[in-house]
N, C-alpha and C positions, 0 to 999 in steps of 0.2 A: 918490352920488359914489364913485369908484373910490379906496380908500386901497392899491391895493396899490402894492409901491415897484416905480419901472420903470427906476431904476438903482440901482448899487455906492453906498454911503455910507459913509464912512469918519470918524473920531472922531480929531480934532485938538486938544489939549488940553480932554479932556472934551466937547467939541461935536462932532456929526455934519453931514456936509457933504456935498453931491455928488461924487462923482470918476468919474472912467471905468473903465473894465473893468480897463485894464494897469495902473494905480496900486493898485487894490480886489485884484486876486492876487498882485500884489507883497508887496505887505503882507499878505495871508495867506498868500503861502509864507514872505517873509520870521519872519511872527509863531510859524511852526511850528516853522521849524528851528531857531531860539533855544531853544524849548521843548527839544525831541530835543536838542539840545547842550548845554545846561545842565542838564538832568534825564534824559537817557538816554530811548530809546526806547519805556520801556512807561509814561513818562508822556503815551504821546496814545493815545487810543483812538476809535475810530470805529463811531456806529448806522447801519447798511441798514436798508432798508425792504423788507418785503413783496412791496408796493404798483409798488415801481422793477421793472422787467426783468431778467431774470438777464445779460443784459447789464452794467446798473449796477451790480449785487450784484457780479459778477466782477470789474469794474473797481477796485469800491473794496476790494475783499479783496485785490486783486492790488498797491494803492497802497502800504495799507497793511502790508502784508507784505514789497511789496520796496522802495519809496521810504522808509519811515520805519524798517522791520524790524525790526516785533513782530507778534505775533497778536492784540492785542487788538484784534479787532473783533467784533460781535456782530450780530444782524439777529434780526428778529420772524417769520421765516421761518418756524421752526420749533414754533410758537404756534397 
């Protein structure tokens, strides 16, 4: 049997539920920028993978540095 999940699930007072895509990024943009504005920027930090395309890696070096704006991000690249 396939356990992998093939949608967004979101956690509604303590329970995890289905939801769609725009509800599931909503809420984790929404859940980020409360972070970054109640605690300042260098509390989010973001892992790359190897494994992703430097594509990806550029993506999220580039998120995280101008959308949130900190450098905390790291990857296993250099490993």
């Amino acid at each position: 049997m396939n356990q992998r999940l093939t949608r967004p699930l979101v956690r509604d007072d303590g329970v995890l539920r289905p939801a769609g895509w725009d509800e599931a990024l909503d809420r984790a943009a929404t859940g980020i920028r409360a972070i970054v504005d109640e605690h300042g920027p260098k509390a989010f930090g973001m892992m790359s993978c190897s494994k992703g395309t430097n594509e990806m890696n550029y993506l999220a070096q580039k998120f995280v540095r101008v959308a949130i704006g900190t450098n905390t991000i790291d990857s296993c690249n250099r490993t």
